[in-house]
Legacy VTK file of the C-alpha trace (Angstrom):
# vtk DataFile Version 3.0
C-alpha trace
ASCII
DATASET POLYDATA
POINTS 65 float
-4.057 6.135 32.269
-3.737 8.998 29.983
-4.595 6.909 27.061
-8.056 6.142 28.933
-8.144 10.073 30.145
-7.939 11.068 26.572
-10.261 8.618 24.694
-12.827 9.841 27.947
-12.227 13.453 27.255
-12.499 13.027 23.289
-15.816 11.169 24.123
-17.318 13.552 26.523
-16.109 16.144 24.068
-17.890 15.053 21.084
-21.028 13.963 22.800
-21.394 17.643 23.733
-20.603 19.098 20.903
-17.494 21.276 22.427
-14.852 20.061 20.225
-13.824 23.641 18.836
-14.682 24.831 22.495
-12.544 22.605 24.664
-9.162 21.749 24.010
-7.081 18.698 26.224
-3.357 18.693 26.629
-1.560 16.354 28.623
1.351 18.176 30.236
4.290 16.874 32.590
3.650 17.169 35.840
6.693 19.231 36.203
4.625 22.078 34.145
1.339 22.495 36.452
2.966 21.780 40.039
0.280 22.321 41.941
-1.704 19.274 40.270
0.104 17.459 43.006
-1.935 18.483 45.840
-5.352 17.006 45.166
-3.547 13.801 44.425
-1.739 14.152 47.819
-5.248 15.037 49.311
-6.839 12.372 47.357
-4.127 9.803 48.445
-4.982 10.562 52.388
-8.392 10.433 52.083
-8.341 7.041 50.586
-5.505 5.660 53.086
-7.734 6.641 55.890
-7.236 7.003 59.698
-4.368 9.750 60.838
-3.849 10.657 57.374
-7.700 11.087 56.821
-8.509 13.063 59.585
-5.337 15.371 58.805
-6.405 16.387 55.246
-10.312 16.343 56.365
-9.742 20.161 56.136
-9.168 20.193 52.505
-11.920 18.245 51.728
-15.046 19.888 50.707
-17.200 17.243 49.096
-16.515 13.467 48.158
-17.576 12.287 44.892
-18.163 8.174 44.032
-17.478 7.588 40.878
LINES 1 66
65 0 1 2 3 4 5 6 7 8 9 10 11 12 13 14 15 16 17 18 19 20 21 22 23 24 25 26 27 28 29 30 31 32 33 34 35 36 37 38 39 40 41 42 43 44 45 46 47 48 49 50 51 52 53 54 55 56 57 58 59 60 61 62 63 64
């Protein structure tokens, strides 16, 4: 996945024109901790029932992609 991330961010990053503005850095997730939550949050949204309805909170908007 962070293969794909990057060539997607490169992409995106060229296409606009922000390469000097936008820099991408792929750190382990033992340096940004808190990255962790909206993949817990994420994770019970997408499992559904209990665990849906507990996170519902934390869930301002849903996005397809």
């Amino acid at each position: 996945m962070v293969g794909l991330d990057r060539r997607t961010v490169f992409a995106e990053r060229a296409r606009y024109g922000a390469e000097s503005r936008l820099t991408y850095v792929h750190e382990k997730a033992s340096h940004e901790p808190l990255l962790c939550l909206p993949d817990a949050i994420g994770w019970a949204h997408l499992r559904g029932g209990e665990w849906k309805r507990r996170a519902a909170a934390l869930v301002a908007a849903v996005h397809e992609v």
